[in-house]
C-alpha positions in Angstrom: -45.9 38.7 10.6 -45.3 41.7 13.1 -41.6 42.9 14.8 -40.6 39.4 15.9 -39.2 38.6 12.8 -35.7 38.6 12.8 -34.3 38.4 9.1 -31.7 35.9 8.0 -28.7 36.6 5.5 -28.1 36.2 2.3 -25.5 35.1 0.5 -24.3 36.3 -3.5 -24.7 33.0 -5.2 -26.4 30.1 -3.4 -29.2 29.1 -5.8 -31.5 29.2 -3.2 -30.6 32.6 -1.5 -28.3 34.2 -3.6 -29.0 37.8 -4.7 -26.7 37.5 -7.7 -27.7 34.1 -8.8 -29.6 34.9 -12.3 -30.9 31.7 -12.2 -32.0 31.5 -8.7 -34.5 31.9 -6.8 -33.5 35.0 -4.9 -35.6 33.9 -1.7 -35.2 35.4 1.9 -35.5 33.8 5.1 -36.5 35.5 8.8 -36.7 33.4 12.2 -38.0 33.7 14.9 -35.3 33.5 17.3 -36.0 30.6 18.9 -37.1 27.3 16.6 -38.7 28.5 13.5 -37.6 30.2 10.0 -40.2 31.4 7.1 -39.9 32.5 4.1 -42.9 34.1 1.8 -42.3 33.4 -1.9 -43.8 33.1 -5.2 -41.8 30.6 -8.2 -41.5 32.0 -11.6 -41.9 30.0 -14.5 -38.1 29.7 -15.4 -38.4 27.0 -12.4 -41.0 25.1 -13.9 -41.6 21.4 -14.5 -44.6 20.3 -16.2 -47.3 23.9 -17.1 -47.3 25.4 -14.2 -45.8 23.2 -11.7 -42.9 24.4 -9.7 -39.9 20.7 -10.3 -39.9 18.6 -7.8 -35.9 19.3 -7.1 -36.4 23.2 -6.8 -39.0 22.2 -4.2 -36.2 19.8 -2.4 -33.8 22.8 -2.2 -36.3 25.3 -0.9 -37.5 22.4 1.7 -33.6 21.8 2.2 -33.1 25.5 2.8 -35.8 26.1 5.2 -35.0 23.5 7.5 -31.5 23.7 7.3 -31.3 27.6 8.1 -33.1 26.3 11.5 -29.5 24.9 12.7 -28.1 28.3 12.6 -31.0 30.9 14.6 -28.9 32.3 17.0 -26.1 32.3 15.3 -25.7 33.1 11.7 -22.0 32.0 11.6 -22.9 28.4 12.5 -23.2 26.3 9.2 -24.2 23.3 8.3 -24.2 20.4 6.0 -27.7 18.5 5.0 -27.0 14.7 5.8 -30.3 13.3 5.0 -33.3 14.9 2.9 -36.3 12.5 2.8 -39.0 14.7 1.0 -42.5 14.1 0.5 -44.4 15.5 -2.0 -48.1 16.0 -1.5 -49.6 17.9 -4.1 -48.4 19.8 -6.9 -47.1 22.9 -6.3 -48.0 25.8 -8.4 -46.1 28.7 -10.1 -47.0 32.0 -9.6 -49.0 31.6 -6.6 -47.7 33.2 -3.2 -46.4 30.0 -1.3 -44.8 30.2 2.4 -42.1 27.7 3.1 -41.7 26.9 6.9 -38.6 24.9 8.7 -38.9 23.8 12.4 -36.0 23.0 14.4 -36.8 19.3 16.3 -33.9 18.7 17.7 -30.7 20.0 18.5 -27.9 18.1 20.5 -23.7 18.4 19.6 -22.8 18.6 16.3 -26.5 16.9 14.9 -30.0 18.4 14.1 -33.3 17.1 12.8 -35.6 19.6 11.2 -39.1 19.4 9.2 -39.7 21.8 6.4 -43.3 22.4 4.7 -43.9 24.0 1.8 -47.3 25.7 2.4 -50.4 26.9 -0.2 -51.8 30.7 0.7 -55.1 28.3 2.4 -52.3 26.5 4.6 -52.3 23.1 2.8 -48.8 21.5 3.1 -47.8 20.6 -0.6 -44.7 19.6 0.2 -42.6 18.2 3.2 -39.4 17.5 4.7 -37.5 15.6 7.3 -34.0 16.7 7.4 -30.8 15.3 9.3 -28.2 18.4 9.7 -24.4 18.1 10.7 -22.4 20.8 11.0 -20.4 21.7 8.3 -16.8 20.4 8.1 -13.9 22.8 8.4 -12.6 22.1 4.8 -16.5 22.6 3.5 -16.4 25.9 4.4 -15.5 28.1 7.4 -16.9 31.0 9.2 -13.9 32.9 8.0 -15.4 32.7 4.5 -18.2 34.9 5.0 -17.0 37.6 3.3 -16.1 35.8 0.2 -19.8 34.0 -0.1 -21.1 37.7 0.3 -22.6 36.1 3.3 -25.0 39.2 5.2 -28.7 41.1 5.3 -29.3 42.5 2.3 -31.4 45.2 3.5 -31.9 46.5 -0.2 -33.9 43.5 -1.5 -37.4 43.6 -2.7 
C-alpha cells in the first residue's frame, strides 16, 4: 500500500470496528486522505451463512462501514448516520479468503454524502456493492464529545 495510508480509528465495541466486540469483526480502516478508505480482511467462519459463505448482512455492514468512514477523511470527529444502503450482491463471498473492502467518497455537499463501497476478491472481482446516502449524525445520536466513552482512537497495538 506504501506511506500514504493514513489509518482510521477504532472504536471498543462497534461490530464492525470494535476491538472488544467478541463477536465482531475486529476490522481496520486506512484512507487516503482525500476520497478513498480500504480495509484488508479475511471473515471467519463464526460469520458464516451457508458453508463457507460470508451472510449477506455481515457483508451489508462491512459495505456500510467502508463507505460511510468516507464522510469523515479529514476529520475523524465528524460522524455520520447511513440514510440509504442499496446493496448489490454479486457473487458469493467466501470465508477465509483475504478480501479488500473499498469505499469512495462521490459526493460531498452540507450536511449529505453519497458513497459506493465494493467488496473486492484477492483477483479484484467485485463480489459485492454499495451505494450509500450519508447524513451527518444528529446531536442526540451521538456527539463528538463522546469519543472517549466509544473508546473512539488508533489502536496502534492491533494485529
Amino acid at each position: 500500500m506504501g506511506d500514504s495510508r493514513i489509518q482510521q480509528p477504532n472504536s471498543r465495541n462497534c461490530f464492525v470496528c470494535g476491538v472488544e466486540n467478541p463477536a465482531g469483526l475486529h476490522l481496520r480502516f486506512y484512507d487516503n486522505g482525500v476520497d478513498e478508505v480500504t480495509c484488508d480482511f479475511t471473515v471467519a467462519l463464526k460469520h458464516q451463512s451457508y458453508p463457507g459463505i460470508v451472510h449477506g448482512g455481515v457483508i451489508a455492514s462491512i459495505l456500510d462501514e467502508a463507505g460511510g468512514r468516507t464522510s469523515n477523511i479529514g476529520d475523524y470527529n465528524h460522524f455520520f448516520v447511513t440514510a440509504k444502503l442499496q446493496v448489490r450482491y454479486r457473487k458469493p463471498v467466501p470465508l477465509g479468503t483475504p478480501l479488500r473492502a473499498v469505499g469512495k467518497l462521490i459526493k460531498r455537499q452540507g450536511s449529505k454524502a453519497v458513497a459506493h463501497a465494493e467488496i473486492r476478491s484477492p483477483s479484484g472481482e467485485v463480489l459485492a456493492e454499495a451505494e450509500l446516502l450519508l447524513l451527518d449524525a444528529p446531536p442526540n445520536v451521538f456527539t463528538p464529545s463522546e469519543v472517549d466513552e466509544i473508546g473512539w482512537r488508533v489502536y496502534d497495538d492491533l494485529g
